[in-house]
Steps between C-alpha positions, in 0.01 A plus 500: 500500500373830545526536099246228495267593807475825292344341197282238715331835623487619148344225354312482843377839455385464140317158579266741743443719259422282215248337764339816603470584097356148414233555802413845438196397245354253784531792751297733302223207416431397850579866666258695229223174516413650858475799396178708348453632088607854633770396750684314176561797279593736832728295613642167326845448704352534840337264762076605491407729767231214591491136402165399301412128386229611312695489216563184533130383529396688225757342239417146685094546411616701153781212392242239586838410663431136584368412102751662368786410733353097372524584118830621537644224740291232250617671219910478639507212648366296259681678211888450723436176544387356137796716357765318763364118374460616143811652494689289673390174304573686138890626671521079565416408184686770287817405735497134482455483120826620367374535150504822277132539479481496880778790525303674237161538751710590746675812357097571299409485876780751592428720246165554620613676787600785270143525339336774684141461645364835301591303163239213555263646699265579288525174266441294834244639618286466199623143428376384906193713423371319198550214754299650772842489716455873650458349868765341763564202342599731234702698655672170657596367173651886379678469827656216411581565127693818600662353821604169392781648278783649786365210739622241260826659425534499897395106525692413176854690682439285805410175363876498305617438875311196536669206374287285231625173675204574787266423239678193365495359881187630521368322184673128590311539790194484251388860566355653163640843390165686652590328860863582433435863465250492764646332801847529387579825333232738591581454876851650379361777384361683815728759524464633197135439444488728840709757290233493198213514774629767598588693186102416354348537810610888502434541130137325512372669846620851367424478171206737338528531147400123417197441736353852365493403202375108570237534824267676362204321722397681817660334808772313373745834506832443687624764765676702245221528331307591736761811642446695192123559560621732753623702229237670277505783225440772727618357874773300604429353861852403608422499852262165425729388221766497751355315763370239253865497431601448841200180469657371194811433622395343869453135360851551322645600824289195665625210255862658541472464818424121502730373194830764605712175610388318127549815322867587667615120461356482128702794397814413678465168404476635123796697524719258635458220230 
C-alpha cells in the first residue's frame, strides 16, 4: 500500500509539472500582453509592474480584429465542414464496394498523406491562378484537397464497424443509397466526424503558409495573417502581436466552451467503438 501511495504521488507530482510546462507559453502571452514594448525585454517571466489594455486596443483597431476574426471563422468553418461530408461520403463508397479498384483509391488516398505541402506548392498555386482561384473559395477547395486524405482514412476505419446489413434494411425500406448514407450512416458517424473537426479545425485556424500565398486581396486576410504585420524588417512589436494573440484565441476558448460536452462524448465515444 504504501509502495503504491508512493508512486500515485510520483505520477501525481509529474502530472503538475507537465501541466505547469504545457501552460507556461499561455502565461507569458497573457502576462507580457499587459505589459509595455520596454517592460517585455526587461522583464519577460514577471507579472508587469502596471496593467495596460492599450495593447489590446491597439492590435483590435490594427488586426481590423472583427474582419479578420470573419475571414478566418468563414474560411474554417466552411472548409471543416465540406471536408467531413466529402470525406465521409467517398470513406462510404470506397468501403461498401469491395472491389480492387476501390482499395486502390483508398491506399492513392493514403499515400497522399506522405506528399509534403512544400512539393506542390508551387504547381498549385499557378494551376488555381490561371483559374483566377487566389481568393477564399480558393483556399476552401486547397483545404479540402489536402485535408480530405487522413479524414478519409479515419471515416473509412470506422465505417468497417458498421454492418452493411443497415443499408440492406435500409434499402427494402425503399431508401436510395444517398438517403441511406444520409439518415442512416452519417448519423453514426458523429463521434468521429467530431474527432476530424477537431483535428482540421486546429490545422485550418492556425495555419499561415497557405492563405499567404492564396489571399492576396486586401481584407480577406485571416488572423494569422494578420499577426505577422506586427513583425517588420527593422521592429518586431510583440507586445501588440501578443495581445492580438491573446484576441485570436478568445472565440476558440468561447466555442469550447459551448460544444465541451459534444467534444468529450465524440471522442470517448470514438475510442470506445
Amino acid at each position: 500500500m504504501k509502495k503504491k501511495k508512493w508512486h500515485l504521488r510520483i505520477i501525481g507530482f509529474l502530472g503538475i509539472l507537465l501541466a505547469l510546462l504545457w501552460l507556461s507559453p499561455f502565461y507569458l502571452m497573457i502576462v507580457n500582453a499587459f505589459k509595455s514594448k520596454r517592460d517585455i525585454f526587461a522583464d519577460t517571466l514577471g507579472l508587469p509592474e502596471e496593467f495596460t489594455s492599450d495593447n489590446f486596443i491597439q492590435a483590435f483597431e490594427q488586426l481590423d480584429f472583427l474582419r479578420t476574426l470573419f475571414n478566418s471563422l468563414l474560411i474554417s468553418v466552411v472548409s471543416v465542414g465540406i471536408i467531413i461530408v466529402f470525406s465521409a461520403m467517398a470513406a462510404y463508397a470506397l468501403s461498401r464496394n469491395k472491389s480492387k479498384l476501390s482499395s486502390v483509391i483508398f491506399f492513392v488516398f493514403v499515400a497522399a498523406m506522405l506528399i509534403p505541402f512544400q512539393s506542390v506548392m508551387i504547381p498549385l498555386i499557378s494551376q488555381f491562378g490561371q483559374f483566377g482561384m487566389l481568393n477564399r473559395a480558393g483556399l476552401i477547395i486547397m483545404y479540402l484537397g489536402f485535408g480530405c486524405s487522413l479524414s478519409i482514412f479515419l471515416y473509412h476505419g470506422t465505417l468497417k464497424g458498421i454492418p452493411q446489413s443497415l443499408d440492406e434494411a435500409a434499402k427494402i425500406d425503399g431508401a436510395n443509397r444517398l438517403q441511406v448514407f444520409w439518415y442512416i450512416i452519417f448519423p453514426l458517424l458523429k463521434p468521429m466526424s467530431i474527432t476530424v473537426g477537431i483535428l482540421n479545425v486546429i490545422w485550418i485556424w492556425n495555419d499561415y503558409l497557405l492563405p499567404s500565398l492564396v489571399l492576396g486581396e486586401a481584407g480577406t486576410e485571416t488572423i494569422p495573417l494578420k499577426l505577422f504585420y506586427f513583425f517588420g524588417q527593422y521592429t518586431k512589436q510583440w507586445h501588440l502581436a501578443l495581445a492580438g494573440l491573446t484576441l485570436s484565441i478568445i472565440p476558440v476558448i468561447i466555442a469550447y466552451f459551448f460544444a465541451q460536452k459534444q467534444i468529450i462524448k465524440g471522442i470517448s465515444d470514438g475510442a470506445v467503438k
